[in-house]
Backbone bond lengths (Angstrom), bond angles and torsions (degrees), N, CA, C in turn:
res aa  C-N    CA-C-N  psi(-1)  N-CA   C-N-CA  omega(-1)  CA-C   N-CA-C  phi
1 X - - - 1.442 - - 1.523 109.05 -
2 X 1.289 100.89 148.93 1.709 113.63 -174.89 1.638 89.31 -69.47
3 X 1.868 105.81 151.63 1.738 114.66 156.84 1.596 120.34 -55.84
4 X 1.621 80.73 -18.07 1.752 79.79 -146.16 1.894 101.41 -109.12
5 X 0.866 133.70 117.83 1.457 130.91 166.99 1.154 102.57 -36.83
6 X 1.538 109.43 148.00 1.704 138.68 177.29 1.680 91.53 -94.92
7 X 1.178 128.20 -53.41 1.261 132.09 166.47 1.662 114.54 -132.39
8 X 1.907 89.04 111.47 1.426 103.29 -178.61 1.975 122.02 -60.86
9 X 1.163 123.31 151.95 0.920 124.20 167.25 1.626 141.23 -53.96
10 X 1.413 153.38 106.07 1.211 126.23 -126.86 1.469 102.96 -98.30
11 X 1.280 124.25 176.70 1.214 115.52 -179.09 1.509 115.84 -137.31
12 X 1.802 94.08 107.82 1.460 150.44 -165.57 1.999 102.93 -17.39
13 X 1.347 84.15 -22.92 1.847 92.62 171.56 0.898 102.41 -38.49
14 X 1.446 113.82 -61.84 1.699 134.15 -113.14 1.604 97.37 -90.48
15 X 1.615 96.69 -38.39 1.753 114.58 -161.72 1.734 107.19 -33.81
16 X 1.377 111.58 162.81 1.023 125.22 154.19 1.806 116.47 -65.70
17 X 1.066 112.90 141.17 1.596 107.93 -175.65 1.360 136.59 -24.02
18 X 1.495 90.68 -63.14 1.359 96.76 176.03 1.556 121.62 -76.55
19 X 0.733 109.37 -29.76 2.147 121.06 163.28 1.786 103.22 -49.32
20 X 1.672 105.97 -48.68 1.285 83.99 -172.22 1.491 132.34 -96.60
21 X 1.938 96.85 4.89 1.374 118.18 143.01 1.961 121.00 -45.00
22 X 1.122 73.01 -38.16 2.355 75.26 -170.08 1.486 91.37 -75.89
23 X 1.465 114.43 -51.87 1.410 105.78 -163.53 1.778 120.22 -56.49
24 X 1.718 98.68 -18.35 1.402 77.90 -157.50 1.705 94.46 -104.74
25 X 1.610 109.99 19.49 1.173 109.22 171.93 1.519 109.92 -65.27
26 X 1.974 97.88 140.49 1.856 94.49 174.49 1.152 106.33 -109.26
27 X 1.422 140.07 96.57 1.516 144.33 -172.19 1.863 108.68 -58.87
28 X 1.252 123.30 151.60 1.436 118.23 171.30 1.321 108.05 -51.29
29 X 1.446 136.28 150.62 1.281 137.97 156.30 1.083 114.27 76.76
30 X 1.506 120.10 -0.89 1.604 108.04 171.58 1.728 119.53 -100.97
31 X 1.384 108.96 4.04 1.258 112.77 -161.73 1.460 147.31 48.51
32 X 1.214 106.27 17.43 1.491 115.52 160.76 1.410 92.92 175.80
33 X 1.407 116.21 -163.98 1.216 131.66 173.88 1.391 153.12 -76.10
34 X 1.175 138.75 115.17 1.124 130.43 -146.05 1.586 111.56 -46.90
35 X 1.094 116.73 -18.18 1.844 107.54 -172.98 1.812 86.82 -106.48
36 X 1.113 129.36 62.85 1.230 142.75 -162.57 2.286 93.05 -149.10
37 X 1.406 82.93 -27.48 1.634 83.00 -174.77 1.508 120.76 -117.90
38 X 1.347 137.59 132.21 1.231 125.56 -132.83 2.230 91.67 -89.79
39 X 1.289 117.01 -6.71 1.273 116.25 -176.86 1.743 94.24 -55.74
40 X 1.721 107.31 -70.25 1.502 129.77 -151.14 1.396 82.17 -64.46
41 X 1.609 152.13 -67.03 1.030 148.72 172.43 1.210 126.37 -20.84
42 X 1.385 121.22 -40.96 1.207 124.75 -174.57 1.612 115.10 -86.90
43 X 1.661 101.23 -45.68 1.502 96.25 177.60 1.265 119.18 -98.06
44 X 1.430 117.34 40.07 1.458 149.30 167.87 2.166 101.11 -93.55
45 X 1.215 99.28 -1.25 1.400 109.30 -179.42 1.696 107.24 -104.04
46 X 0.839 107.16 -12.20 1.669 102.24 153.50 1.559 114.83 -137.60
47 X 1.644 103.34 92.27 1.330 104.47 -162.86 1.570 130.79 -59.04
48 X 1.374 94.62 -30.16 1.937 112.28 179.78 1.952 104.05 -69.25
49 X 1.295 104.66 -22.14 1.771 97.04 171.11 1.464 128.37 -98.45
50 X 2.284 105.05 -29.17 1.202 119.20 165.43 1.858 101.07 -51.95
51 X 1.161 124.98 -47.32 1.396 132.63 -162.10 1.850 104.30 -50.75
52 X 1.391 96.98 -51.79 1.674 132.10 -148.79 1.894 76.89 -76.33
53 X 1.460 113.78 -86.39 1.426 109.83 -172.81 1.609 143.78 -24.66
54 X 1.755 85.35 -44.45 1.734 103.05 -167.67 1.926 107.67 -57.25
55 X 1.568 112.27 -44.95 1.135 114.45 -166.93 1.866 112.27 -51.89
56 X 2.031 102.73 -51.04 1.410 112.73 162.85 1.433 111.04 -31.93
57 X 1.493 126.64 -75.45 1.415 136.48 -131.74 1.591 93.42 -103.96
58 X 1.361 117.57 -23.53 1.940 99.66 161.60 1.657 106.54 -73.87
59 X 1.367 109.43 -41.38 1.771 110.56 176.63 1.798 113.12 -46.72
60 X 1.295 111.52 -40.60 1.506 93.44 176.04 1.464 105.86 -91.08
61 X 1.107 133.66 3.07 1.578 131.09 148.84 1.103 121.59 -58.15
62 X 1.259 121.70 -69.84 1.701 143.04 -172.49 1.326 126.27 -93.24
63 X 1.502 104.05 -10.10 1.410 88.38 -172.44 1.448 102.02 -140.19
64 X 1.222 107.11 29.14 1.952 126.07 177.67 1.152 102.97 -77.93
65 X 2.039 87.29 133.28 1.929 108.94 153.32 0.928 109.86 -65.61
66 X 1.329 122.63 -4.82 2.105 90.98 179.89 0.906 87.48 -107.98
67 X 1.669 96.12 172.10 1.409 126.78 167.31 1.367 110.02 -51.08
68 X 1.669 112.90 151.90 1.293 116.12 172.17 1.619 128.76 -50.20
69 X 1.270 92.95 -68.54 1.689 108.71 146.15 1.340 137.44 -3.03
70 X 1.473 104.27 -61.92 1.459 117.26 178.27 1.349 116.03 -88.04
71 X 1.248 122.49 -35.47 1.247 119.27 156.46 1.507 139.11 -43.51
72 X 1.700 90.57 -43.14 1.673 84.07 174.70 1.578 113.46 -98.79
73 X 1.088 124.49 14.78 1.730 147.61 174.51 1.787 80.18 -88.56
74 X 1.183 129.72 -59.58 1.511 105.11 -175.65 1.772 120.30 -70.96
75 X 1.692 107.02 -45.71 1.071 113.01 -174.90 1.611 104.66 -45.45
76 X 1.890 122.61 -64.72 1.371 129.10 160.92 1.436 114.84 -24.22
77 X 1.059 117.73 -15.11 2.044 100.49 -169.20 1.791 85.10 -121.56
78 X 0.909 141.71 -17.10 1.253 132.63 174.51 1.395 109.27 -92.41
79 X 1.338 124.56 10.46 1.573 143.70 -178.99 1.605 82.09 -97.82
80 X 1.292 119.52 -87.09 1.465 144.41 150.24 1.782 89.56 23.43
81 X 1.924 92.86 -107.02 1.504 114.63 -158.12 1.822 92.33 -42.18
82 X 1.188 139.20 -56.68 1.310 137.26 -126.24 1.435 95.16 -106.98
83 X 1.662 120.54 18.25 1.224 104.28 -172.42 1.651 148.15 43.39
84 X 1.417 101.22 29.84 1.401 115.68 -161.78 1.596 110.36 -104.54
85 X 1.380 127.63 110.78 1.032 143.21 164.74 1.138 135.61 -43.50
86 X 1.608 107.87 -53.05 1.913 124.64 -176.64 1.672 94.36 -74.61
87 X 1.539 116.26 -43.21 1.787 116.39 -169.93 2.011 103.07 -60.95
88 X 1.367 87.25 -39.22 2.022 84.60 -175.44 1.212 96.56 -55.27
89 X 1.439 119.77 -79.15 1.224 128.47 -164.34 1.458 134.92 -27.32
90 X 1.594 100.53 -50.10 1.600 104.18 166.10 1.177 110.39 -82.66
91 X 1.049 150.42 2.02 1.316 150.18 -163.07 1.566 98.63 -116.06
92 X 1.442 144.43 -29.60 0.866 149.38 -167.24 1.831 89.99 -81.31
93 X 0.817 126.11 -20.21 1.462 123.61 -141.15 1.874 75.47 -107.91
94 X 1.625 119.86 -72.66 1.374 120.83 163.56 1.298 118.86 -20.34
95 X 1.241 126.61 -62.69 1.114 129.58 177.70 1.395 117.17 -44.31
96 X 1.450 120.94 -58.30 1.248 143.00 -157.36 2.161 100.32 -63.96
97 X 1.515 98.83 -49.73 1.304 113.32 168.21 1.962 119.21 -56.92
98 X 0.961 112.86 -31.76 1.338 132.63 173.26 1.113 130.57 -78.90
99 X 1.490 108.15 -18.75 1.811 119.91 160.29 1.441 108.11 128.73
100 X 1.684 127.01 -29.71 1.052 130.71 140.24 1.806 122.49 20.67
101 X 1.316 104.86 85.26 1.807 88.07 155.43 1.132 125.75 -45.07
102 X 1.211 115.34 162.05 1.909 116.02 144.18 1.428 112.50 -72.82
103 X 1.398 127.50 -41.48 1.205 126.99 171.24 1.834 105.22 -41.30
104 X 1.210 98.69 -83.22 1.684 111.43 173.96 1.491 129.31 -41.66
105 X 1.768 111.19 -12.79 1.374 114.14 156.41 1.109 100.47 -94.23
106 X 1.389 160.61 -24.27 1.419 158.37 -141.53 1.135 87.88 -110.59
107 X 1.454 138.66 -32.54 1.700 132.10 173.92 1.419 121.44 -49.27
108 X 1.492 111.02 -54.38 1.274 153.37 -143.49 1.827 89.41 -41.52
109 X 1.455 110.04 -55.84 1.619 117.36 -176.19 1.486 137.48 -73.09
110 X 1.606 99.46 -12.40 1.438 117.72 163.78 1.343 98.00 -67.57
111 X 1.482 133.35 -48.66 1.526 106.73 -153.20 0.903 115.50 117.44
112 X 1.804 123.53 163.69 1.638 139.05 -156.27 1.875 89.45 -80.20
113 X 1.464 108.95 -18.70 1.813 82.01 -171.61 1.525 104.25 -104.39
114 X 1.214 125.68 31.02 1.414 123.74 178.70 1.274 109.39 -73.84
115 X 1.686 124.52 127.21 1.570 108.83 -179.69 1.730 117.48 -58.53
116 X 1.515 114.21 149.35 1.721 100.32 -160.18 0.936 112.75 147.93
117 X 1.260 105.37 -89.62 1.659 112.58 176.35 1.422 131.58 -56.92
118 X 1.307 118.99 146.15 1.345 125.87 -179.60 1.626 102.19 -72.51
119 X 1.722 110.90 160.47 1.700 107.91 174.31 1.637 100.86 -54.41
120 X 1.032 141.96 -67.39 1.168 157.10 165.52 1.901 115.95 -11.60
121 X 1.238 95.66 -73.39 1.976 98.84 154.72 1.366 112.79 -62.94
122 X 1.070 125.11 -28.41 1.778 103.48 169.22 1.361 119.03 -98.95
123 X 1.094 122.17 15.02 1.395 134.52 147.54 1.060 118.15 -58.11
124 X 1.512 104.14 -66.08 1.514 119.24 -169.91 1.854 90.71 -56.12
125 X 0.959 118.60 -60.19 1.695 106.64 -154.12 1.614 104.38 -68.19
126 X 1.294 123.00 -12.53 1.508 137.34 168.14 1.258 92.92 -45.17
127 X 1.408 104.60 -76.43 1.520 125.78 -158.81 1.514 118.84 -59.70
128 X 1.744 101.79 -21.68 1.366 107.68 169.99 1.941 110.09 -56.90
129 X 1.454 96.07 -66.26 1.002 118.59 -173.41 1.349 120.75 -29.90
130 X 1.672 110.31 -53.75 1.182 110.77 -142.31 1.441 94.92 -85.11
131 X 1.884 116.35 -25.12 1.329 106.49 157.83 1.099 156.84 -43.50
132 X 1.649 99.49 -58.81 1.474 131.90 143.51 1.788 114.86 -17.65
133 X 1.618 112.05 -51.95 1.350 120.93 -162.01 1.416 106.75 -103.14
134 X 1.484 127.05 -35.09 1.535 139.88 -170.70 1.275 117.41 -123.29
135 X 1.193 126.67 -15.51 1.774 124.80 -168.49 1.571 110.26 75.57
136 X 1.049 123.37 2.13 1.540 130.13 -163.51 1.544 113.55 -137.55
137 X 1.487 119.87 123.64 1.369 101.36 160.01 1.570 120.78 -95.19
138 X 1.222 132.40 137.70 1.142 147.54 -158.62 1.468 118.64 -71.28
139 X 1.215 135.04 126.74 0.890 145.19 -143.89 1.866 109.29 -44.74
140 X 1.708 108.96 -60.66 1.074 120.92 179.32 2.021 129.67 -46.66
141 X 1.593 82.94 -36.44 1.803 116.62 168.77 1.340 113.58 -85.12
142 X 1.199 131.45 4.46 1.083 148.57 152.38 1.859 127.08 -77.70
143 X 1.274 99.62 -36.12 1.221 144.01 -120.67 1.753 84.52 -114.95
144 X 1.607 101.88 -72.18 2.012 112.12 166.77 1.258 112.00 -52.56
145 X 1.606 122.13 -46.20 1.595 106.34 -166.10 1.614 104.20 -83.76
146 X 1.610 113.40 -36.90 1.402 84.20 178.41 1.945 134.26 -60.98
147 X 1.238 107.84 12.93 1.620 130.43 -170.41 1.677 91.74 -82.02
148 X 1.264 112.99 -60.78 1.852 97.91 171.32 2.056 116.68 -107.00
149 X 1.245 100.31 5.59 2.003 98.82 -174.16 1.597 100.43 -112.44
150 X 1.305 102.75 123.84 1.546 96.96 171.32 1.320 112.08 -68.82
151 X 1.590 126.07 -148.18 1.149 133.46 164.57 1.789 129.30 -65.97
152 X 1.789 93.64 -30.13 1.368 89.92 -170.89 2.107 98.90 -75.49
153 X 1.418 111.30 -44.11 1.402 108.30 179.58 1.590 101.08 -48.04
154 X 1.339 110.21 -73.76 1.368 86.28 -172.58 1.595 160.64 1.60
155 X 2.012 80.03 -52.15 1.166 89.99 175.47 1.295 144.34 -109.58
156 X 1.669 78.09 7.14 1.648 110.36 169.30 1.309 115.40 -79.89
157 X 1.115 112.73 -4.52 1.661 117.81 -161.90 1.589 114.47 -93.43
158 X 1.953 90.35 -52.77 1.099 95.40 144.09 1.348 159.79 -93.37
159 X 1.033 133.65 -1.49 1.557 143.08 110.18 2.146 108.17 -6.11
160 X 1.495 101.30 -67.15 1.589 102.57 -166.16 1.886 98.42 -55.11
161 X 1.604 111.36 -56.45 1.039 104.00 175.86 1.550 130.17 -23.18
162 X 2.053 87.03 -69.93 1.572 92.36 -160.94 1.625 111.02 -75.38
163 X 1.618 120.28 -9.41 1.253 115.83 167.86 1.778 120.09 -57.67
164 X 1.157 102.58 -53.47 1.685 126.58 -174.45 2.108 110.72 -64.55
165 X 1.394 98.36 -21.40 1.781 111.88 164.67 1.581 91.42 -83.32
166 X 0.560 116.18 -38.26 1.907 116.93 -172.41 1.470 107.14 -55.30
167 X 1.101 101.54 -82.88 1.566 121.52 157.88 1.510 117.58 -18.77
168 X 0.895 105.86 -62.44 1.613 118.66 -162.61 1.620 87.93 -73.18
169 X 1.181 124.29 -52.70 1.501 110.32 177.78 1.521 129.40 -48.47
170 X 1.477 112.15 -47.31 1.206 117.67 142.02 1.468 150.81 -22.65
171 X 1.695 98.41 -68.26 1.767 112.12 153.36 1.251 125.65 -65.47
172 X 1.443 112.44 -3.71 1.393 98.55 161.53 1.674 119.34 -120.78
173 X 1.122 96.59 -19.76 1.815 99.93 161.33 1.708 126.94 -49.21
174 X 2.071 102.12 -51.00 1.070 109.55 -161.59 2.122 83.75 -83.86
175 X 1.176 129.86 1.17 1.627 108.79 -173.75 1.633 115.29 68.01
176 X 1.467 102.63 33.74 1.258 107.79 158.26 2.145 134.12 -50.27
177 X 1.295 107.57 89.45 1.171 93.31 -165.76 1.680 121.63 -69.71
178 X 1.323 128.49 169.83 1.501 129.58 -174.94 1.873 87.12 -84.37
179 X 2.155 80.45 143.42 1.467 96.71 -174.90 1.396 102.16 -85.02
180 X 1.595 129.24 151.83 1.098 110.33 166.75 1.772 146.43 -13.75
181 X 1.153 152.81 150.08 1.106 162.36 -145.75 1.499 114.04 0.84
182 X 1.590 110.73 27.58 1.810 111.75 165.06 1.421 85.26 -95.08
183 X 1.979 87.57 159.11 1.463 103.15 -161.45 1.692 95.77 -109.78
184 X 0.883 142.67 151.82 1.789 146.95 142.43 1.197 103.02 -9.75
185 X 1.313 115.02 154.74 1.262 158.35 120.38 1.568 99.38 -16.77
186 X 1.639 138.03 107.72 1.658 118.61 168.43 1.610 102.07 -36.55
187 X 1.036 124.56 166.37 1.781 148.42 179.59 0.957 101.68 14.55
188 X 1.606 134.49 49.82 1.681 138.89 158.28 1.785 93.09 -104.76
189 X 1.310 92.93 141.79 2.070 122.34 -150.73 1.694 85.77 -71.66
């Protein structure tokens, strides 16, 4: 990834009112304010879609059927597949708040066959994958999660996936840089 943003982050002064209402919201657990982080900052640059997005992408934060856990075991592997730096980073930190080892975040990039995981967690990172790589989860990976996710997880799962590939395409197109004390991507330059 470039040092330098393709499109810099704006600064929350400047915003239109209500933008710099969101920005200067301080959510629990994030430690300061959302225009504090160069993601919300940045797509605070097209305010009519920053507006439109946030409700989606706080909803699979806050207001998810899955477990905490599993969520960020997907969000982490779609950091993973998509090569995305800024998504590990905060998410490593989520994770960590959520009960998360370090061992069990340090797994996350080996993959569904790393010894560790339950059948169930290597599902989920199956299922990351196969999205990530095909648009499809595969019959058999289909097959494990429906064993503990009804229909509604399901489709939350995938939804969280294919939202967080979205994203990540984004944060790394526009040269989203890492906010202070998030760490890399393992072996990102």
């Amino acid at each position: 990834m470039s040092t330098e943003p393709r499109i810099p982050p704006i600064d929350p002064a400047y915003a239109a009112d209500d933008v710099r209402g969101i920005l200067a919201f301080e959510p629990p657990g994030l430690g300061g304010k959302l225009g504090d982080n160069n993601i919300f900052a940045t797509l605070a640059g097209h305010p009519e879609l920053f507006k439109a997005w946030l409700p989606f992408g706080g909803a699979l934060l806050t207001a998810s059927t899955l477990p905490d856990r599993d969520r960020e075991i997907v969000i982490l592997r779609v950091a993973v597949d998509c090569d995305c730096s800024y998504e590990w980073g905060q998410h490593v930190k989520i994770a960590a708040l959520v009960g998360m080892s370090r061992e069990e975040i340090d797994r996350v990039p080996a993959g569904a066959e790393a010894p560790g995981w339950t059948a169930h967690e290597a599902a989920l990172i199956r299922a990351t994958d196969e999205l990530c790589e095909r648009s499809v989860i595969s019959e058999g990976t289909w097959a494990a999660l429906a064993e503990s996710y009804d229909d509604r997880k399901l489709i939350e799962v995938t939804m969280l996936a294919g939202h967080y590939a979205m994203l990540a395409g984004a944060l790394n197109s526009f040269g989203v840089q890492l906010d202070d004390g998030l760490e890399s991507l393992p072996g990102a330059g």
